[in-house]
C-alpha positions in Angstrom: -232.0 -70.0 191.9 -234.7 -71.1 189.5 -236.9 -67.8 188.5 -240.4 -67.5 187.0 -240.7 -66.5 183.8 -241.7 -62.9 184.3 -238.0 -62.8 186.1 -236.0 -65.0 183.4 -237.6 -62.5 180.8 -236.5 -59.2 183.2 -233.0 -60.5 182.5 -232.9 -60.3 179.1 -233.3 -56.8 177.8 -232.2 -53.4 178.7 -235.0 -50.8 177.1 -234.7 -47.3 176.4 -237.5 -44.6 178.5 -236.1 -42.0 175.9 -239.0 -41.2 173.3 -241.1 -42.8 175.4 -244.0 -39.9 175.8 -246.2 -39.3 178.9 -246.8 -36.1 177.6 -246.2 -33.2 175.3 -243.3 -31.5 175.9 -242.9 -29.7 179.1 -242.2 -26.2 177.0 -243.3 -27.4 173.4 -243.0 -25.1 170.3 -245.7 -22.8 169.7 -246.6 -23.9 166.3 -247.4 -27.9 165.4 -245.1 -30.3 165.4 -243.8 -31.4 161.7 -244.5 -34.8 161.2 -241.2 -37.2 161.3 -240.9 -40.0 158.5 -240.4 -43.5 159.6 -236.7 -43.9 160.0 -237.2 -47.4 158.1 -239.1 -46.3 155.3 -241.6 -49.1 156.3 -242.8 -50.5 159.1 -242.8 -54.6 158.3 -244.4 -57.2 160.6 -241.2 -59.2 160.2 -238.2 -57.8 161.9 -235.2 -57.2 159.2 -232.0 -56.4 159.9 -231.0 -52.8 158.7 -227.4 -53.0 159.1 -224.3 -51.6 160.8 -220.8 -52.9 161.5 -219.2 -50.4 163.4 -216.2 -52.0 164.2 -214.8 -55.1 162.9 -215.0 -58.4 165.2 -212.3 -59.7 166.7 -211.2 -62.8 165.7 -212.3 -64.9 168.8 -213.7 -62.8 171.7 -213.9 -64.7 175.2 -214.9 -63.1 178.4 -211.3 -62.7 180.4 -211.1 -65.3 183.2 -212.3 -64.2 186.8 -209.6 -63.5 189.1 -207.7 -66.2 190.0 -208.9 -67.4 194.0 -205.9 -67.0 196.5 -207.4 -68.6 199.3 -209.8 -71.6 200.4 -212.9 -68.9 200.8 -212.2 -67.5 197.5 -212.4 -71.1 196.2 -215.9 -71.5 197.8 -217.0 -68.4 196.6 -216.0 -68.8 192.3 -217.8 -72.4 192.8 -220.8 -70.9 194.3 -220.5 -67.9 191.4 -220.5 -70.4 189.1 -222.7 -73.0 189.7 -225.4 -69.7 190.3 -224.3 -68.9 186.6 -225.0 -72.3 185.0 -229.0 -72.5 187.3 -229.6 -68.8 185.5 -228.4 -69.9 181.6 -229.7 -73.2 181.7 -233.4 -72.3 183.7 -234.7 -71.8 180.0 -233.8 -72.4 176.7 -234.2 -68.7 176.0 -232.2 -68.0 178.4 -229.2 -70.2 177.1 -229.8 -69.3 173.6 -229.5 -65.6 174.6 -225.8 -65.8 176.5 -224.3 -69.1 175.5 -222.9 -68.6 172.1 -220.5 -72.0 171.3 -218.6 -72.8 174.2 -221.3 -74.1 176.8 -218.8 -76.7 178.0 -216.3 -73.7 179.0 -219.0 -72.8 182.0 -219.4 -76.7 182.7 -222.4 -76.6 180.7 -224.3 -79.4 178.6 -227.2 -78.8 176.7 -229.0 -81.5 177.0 -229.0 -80.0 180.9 -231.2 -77.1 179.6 -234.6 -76.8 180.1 -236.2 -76.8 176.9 -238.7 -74.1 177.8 -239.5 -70.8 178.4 -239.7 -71.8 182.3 -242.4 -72.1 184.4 -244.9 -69.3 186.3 -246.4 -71.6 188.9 -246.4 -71.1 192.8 -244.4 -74.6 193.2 -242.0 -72.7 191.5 -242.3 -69.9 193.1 -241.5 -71.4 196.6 -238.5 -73.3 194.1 -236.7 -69.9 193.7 -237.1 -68.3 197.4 -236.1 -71.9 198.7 -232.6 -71.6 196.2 -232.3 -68.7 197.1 -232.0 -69.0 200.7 -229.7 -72.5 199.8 -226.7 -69.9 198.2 -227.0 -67.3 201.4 -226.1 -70.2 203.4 -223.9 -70.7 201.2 -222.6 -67.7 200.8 -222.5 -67.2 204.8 -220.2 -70.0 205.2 -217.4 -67.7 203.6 -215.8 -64.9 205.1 -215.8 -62.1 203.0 -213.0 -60.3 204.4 -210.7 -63.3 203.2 -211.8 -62.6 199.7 -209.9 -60.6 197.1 -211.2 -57.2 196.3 -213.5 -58.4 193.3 -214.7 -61.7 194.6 -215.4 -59.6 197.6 -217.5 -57.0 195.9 -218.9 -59.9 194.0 -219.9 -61.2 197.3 -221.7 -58.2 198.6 -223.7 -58.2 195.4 -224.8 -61.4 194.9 -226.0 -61.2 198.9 -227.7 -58.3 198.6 -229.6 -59.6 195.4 -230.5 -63.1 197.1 -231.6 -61.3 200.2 -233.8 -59.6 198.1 -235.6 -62.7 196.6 -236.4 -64.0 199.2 -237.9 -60.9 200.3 -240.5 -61.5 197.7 -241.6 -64.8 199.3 -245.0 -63.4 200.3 -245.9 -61.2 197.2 -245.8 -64.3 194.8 -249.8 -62.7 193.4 -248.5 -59.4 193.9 -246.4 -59.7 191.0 -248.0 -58.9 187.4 -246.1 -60.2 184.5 -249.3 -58.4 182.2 -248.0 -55.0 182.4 -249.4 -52.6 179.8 -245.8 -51.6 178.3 -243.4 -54.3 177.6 -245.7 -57.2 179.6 -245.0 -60.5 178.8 -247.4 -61.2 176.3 -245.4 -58.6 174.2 -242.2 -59.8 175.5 -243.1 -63.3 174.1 -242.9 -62.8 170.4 -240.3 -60.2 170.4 -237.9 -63.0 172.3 -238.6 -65.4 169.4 -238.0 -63.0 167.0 -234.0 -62.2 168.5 -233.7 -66.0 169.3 -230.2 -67.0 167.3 -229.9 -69.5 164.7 -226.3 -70.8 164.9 -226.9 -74.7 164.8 -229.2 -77.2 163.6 -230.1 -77.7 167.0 -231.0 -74.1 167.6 -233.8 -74.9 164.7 -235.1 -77.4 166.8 -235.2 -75.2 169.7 -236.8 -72.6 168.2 -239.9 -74.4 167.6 -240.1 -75.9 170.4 -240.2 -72.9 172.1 -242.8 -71.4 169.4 -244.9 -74.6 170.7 -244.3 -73.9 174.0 -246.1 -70.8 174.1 -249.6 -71.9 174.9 -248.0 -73.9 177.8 -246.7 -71.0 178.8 -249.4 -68.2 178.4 -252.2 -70.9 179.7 -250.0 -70.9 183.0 -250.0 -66.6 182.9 -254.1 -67.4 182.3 -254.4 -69.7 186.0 -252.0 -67.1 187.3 -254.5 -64.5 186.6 -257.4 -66.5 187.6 -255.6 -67.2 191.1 -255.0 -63.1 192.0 -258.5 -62.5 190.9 -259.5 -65.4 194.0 -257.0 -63.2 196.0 -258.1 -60.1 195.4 -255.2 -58.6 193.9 -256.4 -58.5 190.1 -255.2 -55.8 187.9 -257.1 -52.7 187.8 -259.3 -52.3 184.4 -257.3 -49.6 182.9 -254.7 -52.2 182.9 -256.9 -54.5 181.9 -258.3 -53.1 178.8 -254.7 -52.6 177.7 -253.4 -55.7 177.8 -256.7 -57.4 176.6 -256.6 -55.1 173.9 -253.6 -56.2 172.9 -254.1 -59.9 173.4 -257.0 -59.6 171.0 -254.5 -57.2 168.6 -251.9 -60.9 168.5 -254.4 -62.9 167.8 -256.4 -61.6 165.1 -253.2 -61.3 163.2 -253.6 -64.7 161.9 -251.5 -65.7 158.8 -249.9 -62.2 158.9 -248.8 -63.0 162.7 -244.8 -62.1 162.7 -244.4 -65.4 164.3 -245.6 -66.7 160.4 -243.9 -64.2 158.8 -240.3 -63.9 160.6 -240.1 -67.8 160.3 -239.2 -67.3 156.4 -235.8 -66.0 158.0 -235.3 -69.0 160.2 -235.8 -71.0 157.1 -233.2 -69.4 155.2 -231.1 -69.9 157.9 -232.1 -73.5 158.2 -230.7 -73.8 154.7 -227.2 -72.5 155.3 -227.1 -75.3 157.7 -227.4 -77.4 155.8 -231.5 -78.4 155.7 -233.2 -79.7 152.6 -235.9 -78.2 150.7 -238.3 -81.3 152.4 -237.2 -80.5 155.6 -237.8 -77.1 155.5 -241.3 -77.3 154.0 -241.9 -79.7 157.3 -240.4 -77.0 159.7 -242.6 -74.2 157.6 -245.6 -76.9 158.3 -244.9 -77.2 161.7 -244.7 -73.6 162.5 -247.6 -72.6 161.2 -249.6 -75.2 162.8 -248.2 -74.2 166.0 -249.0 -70.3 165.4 -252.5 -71.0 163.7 -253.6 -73.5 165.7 -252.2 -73.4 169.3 -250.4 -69.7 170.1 -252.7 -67.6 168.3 -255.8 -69.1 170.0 -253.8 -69.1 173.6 -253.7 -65.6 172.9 -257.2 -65.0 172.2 -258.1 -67.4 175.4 -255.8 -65.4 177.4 -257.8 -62.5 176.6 -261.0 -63.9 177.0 -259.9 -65.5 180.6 -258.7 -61.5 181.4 -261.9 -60.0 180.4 -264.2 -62.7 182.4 -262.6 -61.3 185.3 -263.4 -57.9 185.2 -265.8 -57.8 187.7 -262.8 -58.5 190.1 -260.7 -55.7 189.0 -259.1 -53.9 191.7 -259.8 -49.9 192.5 -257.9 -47.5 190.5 -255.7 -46.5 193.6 -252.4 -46.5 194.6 -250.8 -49.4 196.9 -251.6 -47.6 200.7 -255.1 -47.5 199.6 -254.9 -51.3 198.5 -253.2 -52.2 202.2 -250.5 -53.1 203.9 -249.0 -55.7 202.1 -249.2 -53.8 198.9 -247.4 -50.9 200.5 -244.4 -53.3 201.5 -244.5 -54.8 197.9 -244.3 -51.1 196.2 -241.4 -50.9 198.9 -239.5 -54.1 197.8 -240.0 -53.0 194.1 -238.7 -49.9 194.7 -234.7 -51.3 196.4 -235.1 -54.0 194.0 -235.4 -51.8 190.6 -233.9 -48.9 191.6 -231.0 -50.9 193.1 -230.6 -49.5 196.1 -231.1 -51.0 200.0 -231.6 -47.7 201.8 -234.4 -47.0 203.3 -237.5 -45.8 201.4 -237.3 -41.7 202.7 -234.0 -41.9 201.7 -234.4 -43.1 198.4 -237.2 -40.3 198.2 -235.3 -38.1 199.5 -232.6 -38.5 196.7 -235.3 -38.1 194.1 -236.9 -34.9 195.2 -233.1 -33.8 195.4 -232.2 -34.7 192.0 -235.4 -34.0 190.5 -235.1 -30.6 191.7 -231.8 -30.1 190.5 -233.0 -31.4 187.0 -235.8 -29.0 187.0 -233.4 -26.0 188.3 -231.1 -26.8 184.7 -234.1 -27.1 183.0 -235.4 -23.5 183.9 -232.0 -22.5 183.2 -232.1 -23.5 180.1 -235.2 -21.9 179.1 -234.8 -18.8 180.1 -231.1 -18.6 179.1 -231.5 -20.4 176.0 -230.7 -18.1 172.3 -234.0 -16.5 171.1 -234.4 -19.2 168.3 -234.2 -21.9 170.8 -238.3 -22.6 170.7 -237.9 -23.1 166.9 -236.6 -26.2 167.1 -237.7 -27.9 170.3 -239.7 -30.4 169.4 -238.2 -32.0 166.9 -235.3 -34.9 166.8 -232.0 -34.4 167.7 -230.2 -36.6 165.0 -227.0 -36.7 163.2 -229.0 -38.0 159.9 -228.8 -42.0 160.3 -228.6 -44.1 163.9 -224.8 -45.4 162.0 -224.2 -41.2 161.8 -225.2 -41.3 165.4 -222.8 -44.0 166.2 -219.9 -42.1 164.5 -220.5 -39.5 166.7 -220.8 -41.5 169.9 -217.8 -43.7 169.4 -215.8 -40.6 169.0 -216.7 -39.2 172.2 -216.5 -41.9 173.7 -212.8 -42.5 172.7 -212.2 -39.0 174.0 -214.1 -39.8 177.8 -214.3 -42.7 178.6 -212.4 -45.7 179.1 -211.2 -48.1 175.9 -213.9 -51.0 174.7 -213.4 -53.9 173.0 -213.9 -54.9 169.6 -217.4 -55.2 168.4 -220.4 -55.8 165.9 -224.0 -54.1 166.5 -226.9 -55.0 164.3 -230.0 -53.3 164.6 -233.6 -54.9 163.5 -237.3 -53.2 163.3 -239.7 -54.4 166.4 -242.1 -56.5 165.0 -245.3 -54.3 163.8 -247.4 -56.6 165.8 -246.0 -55.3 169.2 -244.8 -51.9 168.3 -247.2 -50.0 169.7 -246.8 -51.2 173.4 -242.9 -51.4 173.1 -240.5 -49.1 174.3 -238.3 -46.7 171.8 -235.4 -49.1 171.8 -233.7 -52.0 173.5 -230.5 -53.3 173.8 -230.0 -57.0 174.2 -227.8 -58.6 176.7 -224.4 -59.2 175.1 -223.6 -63.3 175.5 -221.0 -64.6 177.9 -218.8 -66.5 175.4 -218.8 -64.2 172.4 -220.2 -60.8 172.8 -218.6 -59.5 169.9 -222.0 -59.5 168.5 -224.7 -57.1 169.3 -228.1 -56.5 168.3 -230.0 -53.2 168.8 -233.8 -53.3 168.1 -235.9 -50.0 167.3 -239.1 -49.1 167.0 -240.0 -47.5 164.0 -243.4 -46.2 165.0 -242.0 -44.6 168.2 -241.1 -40.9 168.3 -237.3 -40.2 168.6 -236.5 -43.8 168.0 -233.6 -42.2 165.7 -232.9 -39.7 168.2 -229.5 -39.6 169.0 -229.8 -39.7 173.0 -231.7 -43.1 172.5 -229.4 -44.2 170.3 -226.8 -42.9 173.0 -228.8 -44.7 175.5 -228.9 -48.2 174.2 -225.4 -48.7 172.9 -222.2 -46.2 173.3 -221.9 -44.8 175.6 -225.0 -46.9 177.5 -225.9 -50.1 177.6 -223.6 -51.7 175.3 -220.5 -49.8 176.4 -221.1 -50.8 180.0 -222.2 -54.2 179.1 -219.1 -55.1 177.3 -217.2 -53.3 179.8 -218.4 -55.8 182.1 -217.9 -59.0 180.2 -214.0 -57.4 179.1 -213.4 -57.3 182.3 -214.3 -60.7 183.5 -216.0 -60.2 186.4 -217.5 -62.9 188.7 -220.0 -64.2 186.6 -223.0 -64.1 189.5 -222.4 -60.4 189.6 -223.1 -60.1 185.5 -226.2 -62.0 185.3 -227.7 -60.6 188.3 -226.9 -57.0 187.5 -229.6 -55.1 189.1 -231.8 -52.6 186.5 -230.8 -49.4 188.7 -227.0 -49.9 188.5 -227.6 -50.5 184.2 -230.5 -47.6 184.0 -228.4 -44.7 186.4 -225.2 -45.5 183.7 -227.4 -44.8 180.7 -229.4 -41.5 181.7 -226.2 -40.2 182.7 -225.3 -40.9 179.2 -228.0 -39.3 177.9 -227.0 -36.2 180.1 -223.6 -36.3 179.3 -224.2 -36.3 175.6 -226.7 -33.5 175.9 -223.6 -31.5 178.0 -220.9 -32.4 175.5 -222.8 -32.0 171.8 -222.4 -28.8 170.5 -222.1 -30.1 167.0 -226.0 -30.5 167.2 -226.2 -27.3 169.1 -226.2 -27.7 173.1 -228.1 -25.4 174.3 -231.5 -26.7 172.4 -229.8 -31.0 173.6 -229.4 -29.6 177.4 -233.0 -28.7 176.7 -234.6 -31.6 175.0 -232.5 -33.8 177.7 -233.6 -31.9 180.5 -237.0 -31.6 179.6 -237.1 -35.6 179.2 -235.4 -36.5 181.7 -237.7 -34.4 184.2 -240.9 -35.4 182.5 -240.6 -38.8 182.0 -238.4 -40.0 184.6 -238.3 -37.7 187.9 -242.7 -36.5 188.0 -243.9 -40.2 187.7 -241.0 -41.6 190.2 -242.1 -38.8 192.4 -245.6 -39.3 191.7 -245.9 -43.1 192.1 -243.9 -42.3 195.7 -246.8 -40.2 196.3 -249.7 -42.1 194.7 -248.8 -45.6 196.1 -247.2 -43.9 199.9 -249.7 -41.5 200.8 -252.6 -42.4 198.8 -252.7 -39.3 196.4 -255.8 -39.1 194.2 -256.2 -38.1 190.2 -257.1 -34.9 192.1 -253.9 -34.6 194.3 -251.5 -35.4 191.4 -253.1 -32.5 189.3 -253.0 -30.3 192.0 -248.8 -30.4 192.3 -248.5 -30.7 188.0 -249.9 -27.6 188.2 -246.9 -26.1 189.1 -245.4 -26.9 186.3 -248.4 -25.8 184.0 -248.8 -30.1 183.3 -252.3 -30.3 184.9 -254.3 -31.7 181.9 -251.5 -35.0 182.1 -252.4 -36.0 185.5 -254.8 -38.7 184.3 -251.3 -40.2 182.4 -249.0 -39.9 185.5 -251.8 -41.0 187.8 -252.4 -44.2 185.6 -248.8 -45.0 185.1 -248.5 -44.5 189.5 -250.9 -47.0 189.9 -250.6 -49.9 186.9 -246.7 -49.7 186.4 -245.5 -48.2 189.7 -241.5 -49.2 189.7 -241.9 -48.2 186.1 -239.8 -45.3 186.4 -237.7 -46.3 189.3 -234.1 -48.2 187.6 -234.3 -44.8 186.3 -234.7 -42.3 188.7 -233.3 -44.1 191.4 -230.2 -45.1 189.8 -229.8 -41.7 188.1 -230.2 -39.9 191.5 -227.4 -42.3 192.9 -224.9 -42.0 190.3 -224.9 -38.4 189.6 -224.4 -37.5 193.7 -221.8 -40.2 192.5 -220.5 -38.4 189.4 -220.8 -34.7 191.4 -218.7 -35.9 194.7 -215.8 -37.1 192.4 -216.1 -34.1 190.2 -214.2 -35.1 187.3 -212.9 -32.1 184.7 -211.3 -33.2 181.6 -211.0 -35.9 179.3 -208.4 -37.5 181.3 -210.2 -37.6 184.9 -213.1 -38.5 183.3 -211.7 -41.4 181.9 -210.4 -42.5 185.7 -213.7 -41.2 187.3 -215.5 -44.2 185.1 -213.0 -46.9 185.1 -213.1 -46.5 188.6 -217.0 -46.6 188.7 -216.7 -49.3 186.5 -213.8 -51.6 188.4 -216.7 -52.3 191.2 -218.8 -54.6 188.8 -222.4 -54.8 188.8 -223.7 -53.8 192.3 -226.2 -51.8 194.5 -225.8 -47.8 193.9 -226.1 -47.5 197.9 -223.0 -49.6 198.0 -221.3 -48.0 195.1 -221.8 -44.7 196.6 -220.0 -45.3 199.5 -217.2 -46.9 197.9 -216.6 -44.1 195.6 -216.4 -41.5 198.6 
């Protein structure tokens, strides 16, 4: 199924909500805040790596085969699995670069076969992806599942529910906005170049053709634009003085542009393989007319293109107020990042519940909490270092959860040039082939980047823990690259929570708080909101009205915006969460050991839809 950009992009990373503040503190100390030193002594507009081997690499590290097919269905079904694989890794160059390592031609892959792009964000190929999409259903409902082994079976279910979900989006082709104020595409863009490997000679090549590529690329996101403003559906101008204000923000870097800057890397790089000092001035050349003279300006006419269409902006309302359509969009968005296919008032419903509950151990806390408690809310919750952090989290990991493989993380700054619309952290997708090697990036400039939850959150025992779980265990391959965001998010805030219940070396009763507290604020309020906003067409008004239970009255403005200009923002996360904690409560696991079998059963399923996963787990 070929995706549009905006979707190719979704795949790549898995981002931290932790540190990432709507708001003050729900309960924040009485005197101000002390001021927090960046964790990288200096911000640089380069990315640089800053270390960390936690474990030494295996010697070779290759995903364990699928499960060898027993029957003529289970045959149908690993060739469908796999030719979906190889349409996914080779629809972009990015996309290849990112989870083929060195062994393409282990996946039946060439890579000459690879589109040498970032992909395209046109309607044609729009109506490309929903077409594909329907072609593997048919596919897919040729087989019988019930002839399937157990894990091509809950393969199966997966990839059906994911496809069926495309194709859902047939219709809402301009309500899609790949300009979203936080982590949009135009910030996504540079960052992605930035983590793009250099292993080959080739991969040098690659690199700047993608670099060139960009103005392709972001004149397509400028037509796209044009063509929901002649629909009606243009983003609203909060949105839109965000995201021209940080088109302007690229492209007035100039010469000190990271994409100038970070190229001094590739270069040395370019070297070990081999380059000569004639060939690298030539790649240096041809970078920097590329940046200077073709992505920089795109940038700039990007923004220019935005702002012309101002006078088409959209009301600052939520989707019912917007119409039908946009109602049943907000809807699909909803199943589709939360990763679940229940109805809508029961998704809700689960929110409210678990929201509630959050808020009920959150009161406990407070009021329960050692007098000095106050006297050091606020501040982050850190073991000294993010490689201290990892100590700590490795080690309770060992103790709770099931054994991982071998592995390397690396961390790197976000470049300075997109750190202020970037989340905390991010995690990138482990490859296929070798996923030994991790990279972690941070955000200096972001509060609680160091923190020890978002540190928690993004590798062990989060993202990376369950990603390399998954690619250990060798499931279908489908069911890895189409993991839905709810099934990856609900894992790693019940990380955080776990963390916050077992750390009593940093004192639990002030990380239950901090946890709490962020976890109700900044997840459960603008899930609930946006429900509320974009369902039953609450106003700035209405939204203040119910913070003001909770004394947060003054934030409305920031929930309210959020409801309306990032709506599923908060959804992988409170859905998911909701999901896998009724999950997590039902099987009510009590020591190390049952813990342990609680998630290596959770984790045997795959990748899948938390509707489905809770009814397997009953």
């Amino acid at each position: 199924m070929k995706k549009t950009v905006g979707l190719i992009l979704a795949l790549i990373m898995a981002f931290s909500l932790v540190g990432c503040k709507f708001l003050e503190p729900l309960f924040p100390k009485p005197t101000e805040p002390a001021k927090t030193e960046d964790p990288s002594g200096e911000a640089t507009a380069a990315p640089t790596e800053a270390a960390a081997e936690t474990a030494a690499p295996t010697d070779e590290a290759t995903p364990a085969p699928t499960e060898a097919a027993v029957s003529a269905e289970d045959e149908a079904f690993l060739a469908l699995d796999l030719d979906f694989f190889r349409e996914q890794v080779t629809a972009s160059i990015s996309n290849y670069n990112q989870y083929i390592v060195s062994d393409p031609a282990k996946y039946g892959i060439d890579r000459a076969d690879v589109d040498p792009t970032w992909g395209e964000l046109t309607y044609d190929a729009h109506k490309e992806s929903i077409e594909s999409a329907r072609d593997y259903l048919a596919r897919l409902g040729a087989i019988d599942p019930s002839k399937l082994t157990e894990r091509n079976a809950n393969a199966y279910e997966a990839l059906k529910c994911s496809l069926e979900l495309a194709v859902e989006h047939e219709d809402f082709y301009y309500y899609d906005e790949p300009l979203e104020p936080l982590n949009g595409l135009h910030t996504m863009l540079p960052l992605s170049i930035a983590c793009f490997n250099i292993r080959c000679t080739d991969d040098v090549e690659s690199y700047l053709r993608l670099v060139e590529d960009m103005e392709r690329l972001l004149g397509q996101v400028e037509v796209f634009e044009a063509e929901k403003a002649e629909q009606g559906l243009f983003m609203c101008e909060t949105a839109l003085d965000q995201v021209v204000e940080s088109c302007r923000g690229i492209a007035e870097k100039g010469s000190e542009s990271m994409l100038i800057t970070y190229f001094e890397d590739v270069i040395e790089k370019a070297k070990e393989l081999g380059f000569t000092d004639a060939e690298c001035e030539a790649l240096r050349s041809r970078n920097t007319d590329a940046v200077m003279n073709h992505v920089l300006p795109a940038y700039s006419r990007l923004a220019d293109t935005l702002e012309s269409h101002r006078g088409d902006c959209t009301p600052f309302v939520g989707a019912v107020k917007r119409g039908e359509m946009a109602v049943k969009y907000f809807e699909l968005k909803v199943k589709e990042e939360g990763a679940s296919l229940d109805d809508l008032d029961t998704i809700l419903d689960k929110i409210e519940t678990m929201g509630a509950d959050t808020f009920y151990e959150l009161s406990f806390a407070v009021y329960n909490g050692p007098d000095d408690l106050f006297d050091k809310f606020g501040d982050t919750i850190t073991f000294g270092s993010i490689d201290d952090n990892l100590v700590w989290l490795k080690k309770l990991a060992e103790d709770y959860y099931p054994a991982m493989p071998e592995y390397d993380l690396k961390y790197i700054n976000v470049p300075e040039d997109i750190a202020e619309d970037f989340s905390p952290a991010a995690y990138l997708t482990a490859s296929f082939d070798d996923y030994n090697d991790n990279l972690m990036l941070i955000n200096p400039t972001s509060e609680g980047s160091d923190d020890v939850f978002t540190i928690a959150h993004e590798a062990i025992p989060g993202h990376m823990y369950q990603y390399l779980y998954t690619r250990d265990a060798g499931f279908p391959l489908s069911q890895q690259i189409a993991e839905p965001t709810g099934y990856a998010e609900g894992w790693t805030v019940f990380t955080e929570h776990f963390v916050a219940d077992h750390c009593r070396d940093l004192g639990r009763d002030l990380c239950i708080l901090t946890n709490t507290n962020s976890t109700f604020c900044n997840i459960f309020i603008p899930a609930y909101v946006s429900f509320m906003v974009n369902r039953e067409g609450w106003t700035e008004k209405d939204t203040a009205d119910y913070l003001s239970d909770f004394g947060l009255e003054e934030a409305a403005d920031i929930f309210y915006e959020y409801a309306v200009t990032m709506p599923d923002y908060a959804m992988p996360y409170a859905v998911g969460y909701s999901y896998f904690h009724e999950i997590y409560e039902n099987a009510n696991p009590r020591n190390e050991e049952q813990h342990k079998a609680f998630f290596d059963k959770y984790l045997s399923f795959g990748p899948t839809y938390m509707n489905i996963l809770l009814d397997k787990m009953k």
